[in-house]
C-alpha positions in Angstrom: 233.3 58.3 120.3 230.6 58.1 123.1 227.8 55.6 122.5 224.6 55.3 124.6 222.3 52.3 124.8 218.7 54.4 124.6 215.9 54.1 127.2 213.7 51.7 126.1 210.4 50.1 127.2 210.6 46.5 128.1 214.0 46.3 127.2 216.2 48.0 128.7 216.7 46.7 132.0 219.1 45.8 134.6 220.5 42.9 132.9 220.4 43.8 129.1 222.0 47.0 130.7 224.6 44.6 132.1 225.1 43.2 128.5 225.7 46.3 126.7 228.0 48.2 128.9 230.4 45.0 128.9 230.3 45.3 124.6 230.9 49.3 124.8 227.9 51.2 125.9 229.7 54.1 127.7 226.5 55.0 129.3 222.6 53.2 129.4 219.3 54.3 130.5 216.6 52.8 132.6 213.3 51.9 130.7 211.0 54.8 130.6 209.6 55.6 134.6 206.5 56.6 134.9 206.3 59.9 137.6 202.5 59.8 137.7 202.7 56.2 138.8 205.6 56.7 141.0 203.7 59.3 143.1 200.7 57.0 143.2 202.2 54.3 144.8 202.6 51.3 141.8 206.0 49.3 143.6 206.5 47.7 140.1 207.4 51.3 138.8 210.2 50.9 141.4 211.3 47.7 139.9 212.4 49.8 137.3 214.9 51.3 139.2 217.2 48.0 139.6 220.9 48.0 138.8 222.6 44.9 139.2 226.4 44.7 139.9 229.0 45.6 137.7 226.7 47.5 135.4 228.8 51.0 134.2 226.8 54.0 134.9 223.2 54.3 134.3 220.9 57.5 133.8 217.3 57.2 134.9 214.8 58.4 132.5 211.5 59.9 133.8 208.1 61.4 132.2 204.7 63.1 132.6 203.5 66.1 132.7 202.6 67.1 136.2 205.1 69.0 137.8 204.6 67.7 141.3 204.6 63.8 140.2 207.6 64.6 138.3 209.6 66.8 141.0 208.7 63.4 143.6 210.1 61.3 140.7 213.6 63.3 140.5 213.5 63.1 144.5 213.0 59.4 144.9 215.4 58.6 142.1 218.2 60.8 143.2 217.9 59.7 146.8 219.0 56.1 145.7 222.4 57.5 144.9 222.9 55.1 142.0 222.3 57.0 138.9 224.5 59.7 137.4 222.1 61.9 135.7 218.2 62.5 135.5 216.6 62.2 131.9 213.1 64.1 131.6 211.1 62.2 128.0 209.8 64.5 126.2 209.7 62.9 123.0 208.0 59.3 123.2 205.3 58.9 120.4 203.1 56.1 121.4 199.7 57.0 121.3 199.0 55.7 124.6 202.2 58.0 126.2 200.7 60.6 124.5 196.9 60.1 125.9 198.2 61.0 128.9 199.8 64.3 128.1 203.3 63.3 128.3 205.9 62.1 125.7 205.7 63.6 122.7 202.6 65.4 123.9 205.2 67.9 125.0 206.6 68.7 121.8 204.5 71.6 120.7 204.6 73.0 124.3 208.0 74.0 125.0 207.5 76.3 127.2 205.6 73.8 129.7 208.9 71.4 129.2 210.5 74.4 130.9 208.7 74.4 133.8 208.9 70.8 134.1 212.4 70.7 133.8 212.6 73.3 136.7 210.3 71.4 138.4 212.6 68.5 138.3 216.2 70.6 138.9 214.8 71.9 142.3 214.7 68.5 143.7 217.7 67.2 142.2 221.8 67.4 142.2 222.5 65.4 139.5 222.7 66.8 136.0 219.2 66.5 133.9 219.0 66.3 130.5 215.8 66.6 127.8 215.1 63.9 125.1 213.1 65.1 122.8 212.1 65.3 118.3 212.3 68.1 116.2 208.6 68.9 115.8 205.1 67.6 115.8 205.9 67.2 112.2 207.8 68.7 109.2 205.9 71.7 109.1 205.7 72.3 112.7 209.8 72.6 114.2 209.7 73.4 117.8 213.4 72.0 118.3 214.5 75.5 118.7 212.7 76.6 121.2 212.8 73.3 122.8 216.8 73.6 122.8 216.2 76.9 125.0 213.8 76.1 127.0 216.8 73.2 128.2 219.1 75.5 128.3 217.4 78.2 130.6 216.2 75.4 133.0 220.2 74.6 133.2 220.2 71.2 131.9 223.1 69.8 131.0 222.6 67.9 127.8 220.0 67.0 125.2 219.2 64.3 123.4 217.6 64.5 120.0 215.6 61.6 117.9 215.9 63.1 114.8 212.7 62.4 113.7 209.1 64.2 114.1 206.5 62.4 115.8 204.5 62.0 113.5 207.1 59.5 112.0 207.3 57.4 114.8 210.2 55.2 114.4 210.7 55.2 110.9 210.7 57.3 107.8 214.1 60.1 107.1 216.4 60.8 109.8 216.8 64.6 109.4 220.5 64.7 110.4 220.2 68.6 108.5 218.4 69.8 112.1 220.3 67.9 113.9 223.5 69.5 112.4 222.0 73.0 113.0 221.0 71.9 117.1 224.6 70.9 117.0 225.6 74.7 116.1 223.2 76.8 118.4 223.5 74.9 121.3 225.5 75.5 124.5 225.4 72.4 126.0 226.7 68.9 124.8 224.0 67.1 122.1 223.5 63.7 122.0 221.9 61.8 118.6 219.4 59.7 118.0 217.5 57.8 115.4 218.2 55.7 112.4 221.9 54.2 113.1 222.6 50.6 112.7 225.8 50.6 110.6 228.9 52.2 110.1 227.5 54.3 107.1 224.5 55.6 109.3 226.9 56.0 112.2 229.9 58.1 110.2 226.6 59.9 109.1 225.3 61.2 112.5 229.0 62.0 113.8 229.3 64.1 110.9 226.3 66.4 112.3 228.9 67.3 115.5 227.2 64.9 118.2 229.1 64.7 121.3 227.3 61.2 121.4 225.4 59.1 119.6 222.5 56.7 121.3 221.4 53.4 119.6 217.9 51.8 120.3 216.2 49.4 117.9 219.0 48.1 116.0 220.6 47.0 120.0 217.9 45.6 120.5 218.5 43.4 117.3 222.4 43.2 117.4 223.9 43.9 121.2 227.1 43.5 119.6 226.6 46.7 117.7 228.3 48.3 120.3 231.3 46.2 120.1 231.6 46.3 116.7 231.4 50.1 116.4 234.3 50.1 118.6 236.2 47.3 117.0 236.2 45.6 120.3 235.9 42.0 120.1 232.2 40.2 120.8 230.8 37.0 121.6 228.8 35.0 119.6 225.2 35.5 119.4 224.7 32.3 121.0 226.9 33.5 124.2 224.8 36.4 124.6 222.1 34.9 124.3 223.0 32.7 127.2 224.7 35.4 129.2 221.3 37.5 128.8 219.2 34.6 130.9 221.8 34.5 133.3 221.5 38.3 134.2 217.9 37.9 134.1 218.1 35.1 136.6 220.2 37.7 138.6 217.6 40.5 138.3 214.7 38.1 139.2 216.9 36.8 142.1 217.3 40.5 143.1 213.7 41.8 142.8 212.4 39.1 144.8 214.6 40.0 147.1 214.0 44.0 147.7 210.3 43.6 146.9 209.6 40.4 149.1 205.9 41.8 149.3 205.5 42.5 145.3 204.6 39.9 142.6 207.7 39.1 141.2 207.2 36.3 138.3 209.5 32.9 139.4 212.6 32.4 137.4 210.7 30.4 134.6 208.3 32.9 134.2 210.4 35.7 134.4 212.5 34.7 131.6 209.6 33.5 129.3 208.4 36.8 129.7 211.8 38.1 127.9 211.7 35.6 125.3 208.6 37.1 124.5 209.4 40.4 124.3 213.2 40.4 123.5 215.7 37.6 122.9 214.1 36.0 120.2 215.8 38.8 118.6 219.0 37.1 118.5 217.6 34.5 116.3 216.7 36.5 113.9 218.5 36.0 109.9 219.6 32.6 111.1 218.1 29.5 109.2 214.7 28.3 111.0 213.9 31.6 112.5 210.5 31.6 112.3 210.3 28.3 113.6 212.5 28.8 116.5 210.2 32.0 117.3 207.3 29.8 117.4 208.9 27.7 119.7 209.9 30.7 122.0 206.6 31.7 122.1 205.9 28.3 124.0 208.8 28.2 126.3 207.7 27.5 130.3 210.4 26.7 131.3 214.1 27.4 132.2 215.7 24.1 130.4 214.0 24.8 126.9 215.7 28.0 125.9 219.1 26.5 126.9 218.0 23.6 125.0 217.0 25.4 121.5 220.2 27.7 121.6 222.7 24.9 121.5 220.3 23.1 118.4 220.2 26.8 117.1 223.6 27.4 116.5 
């Protein structure tokens, strides 16, 4: 059973990367990289291209909708030579992805995700792959066309969220179209959407999947990875410490390559994260809300430390 930690934004970095593929993540993606802003210059979109040491291997996950910005993209990512495969998004819902054209945007339009995935093949060697959803909604399915556009570009695996975007992130997982991708499709399929247990799991392997990605419920639970493989795990109060110690490492290492960037000091760098991330291990414990109040006020390095040994 192949799990995959999904590409997500302001999450999955370098060192929550780091923290998944030591609990069974056979593969992780960068967060989401912007090819518009790429080929415009931004340095912090390079940021996003950070692996730290003894992370197992990493895909890099790019988007838009210009060809050009996209084919640079797949250039400047493969010249790094520390990526094993090329992921084009075709299939983010946010409104403000989708603003821009890109994303789900590309849904209804699979014949423009073809020529973007050529686009991005002539300027690469490693294999690229298509996440996408079924359709703009259940009474629009593009998946089809969507699975052979893919395949006549020659990629060499797609990635379904099995849900329409008009869902979002919620709502029925429609494991029926995933089942029927699974059939009609010449190249391996990876699933998405919906898992967080070993009833939702056994659910989605039934459909076929040569993989199966998690996103939100890692985010939660790290050790969902572990425990799907009945590998041992540390407690959430060891992650939670191990997690500031990788993003001490990434900060260390930014600062580093990027000497003439704005890289946040360690303090800040971190808060930043509580923010945004690791008061997610907190969560169903007694006090919860209370210690996410206080997370939310944390400046400095000593106070997280502090709170998880008074946590648990």
């Amino acid at each position: 059973m192949k799990l995959v930690l999904a590409p997500l934004a302001d999450f999955t970095n370098a060192a929550f990367r780091k923290i998944a593929h030591e609990l069974g993540a056979d593969l992780a993606y960068t967060e989401m990289v912007s090819a518009a802003a790429l080929a415009h210059g931004s340095s912090p979109t390079r940021h996003l291209f950070e692996m730290l040491p003894g992370e197992g291997p990493v895909a890099c996950q790019i988007f838009g909708h210009a060809p050009d910005d996209l084919a640079f993209a797949a250039h400047e990512a493969t010249a790094l030579k520390r990526f094993v495969a090329l992921d084009f998004n075709a299939g983010c819902p946010m409104p403000r992805i989708r603003r821009e054209g890109d994303g789900a945007a590309l849904v209804p339009k699979p014949q423009l995700v073809h020529d973007l995935l050529v686009a991005i093949k002539r300027e690469t060697d490693l294999p690229v792959t298509l996440k996408t959803r079924p359709g703009p909604s259940p009474d629009r399915v593009t998946l089809f066309e969507l699975l052979d556009a893919a395949e006549t570009a020659g990629c060499a695996g797609f990635t379904l969220h099995a849900r329409f975007t008009s869902q979002m992130h919620g709502g029925a997982v429609h494991l029926d179209l995933l089942a029927e991708l699974v059939r009609r499709a010449h190249i391996p399929v990876t699933g998405n959407g919906g898992v967080h247990d070993e009833a939702t799991l056994k659910a989605m392997l039934e459909t076929g999947v040569d993989a199966v990605m998690l996103g939100r419920a890692a985010i939660t639970n790290p050790a969902i990875f572990a425990a799907f493989k009945g590998l041992p795990a540390p407690s959430r109060k060891e992650l939670f410490l191990r997690h500031i110690e990788y993003l001490l490492d990434l900060q260390g290492q930014l600062s580093r390559n990027f000497p003439n960037d704005h890289v946040p000091q360690p303090d800040g760098f971190v808060s930043v994260a509580l923010h945004r991330h690791l008061f997610h291990y907190f969560r169903g414990i007694p006090g919860a809300a209370e210690i996410r109040r206080r997370l939310n006020s944390i400046r400095t390095l000593a106070e997280p430390r502090a709170l998880a040994e008074s946590a648990w």
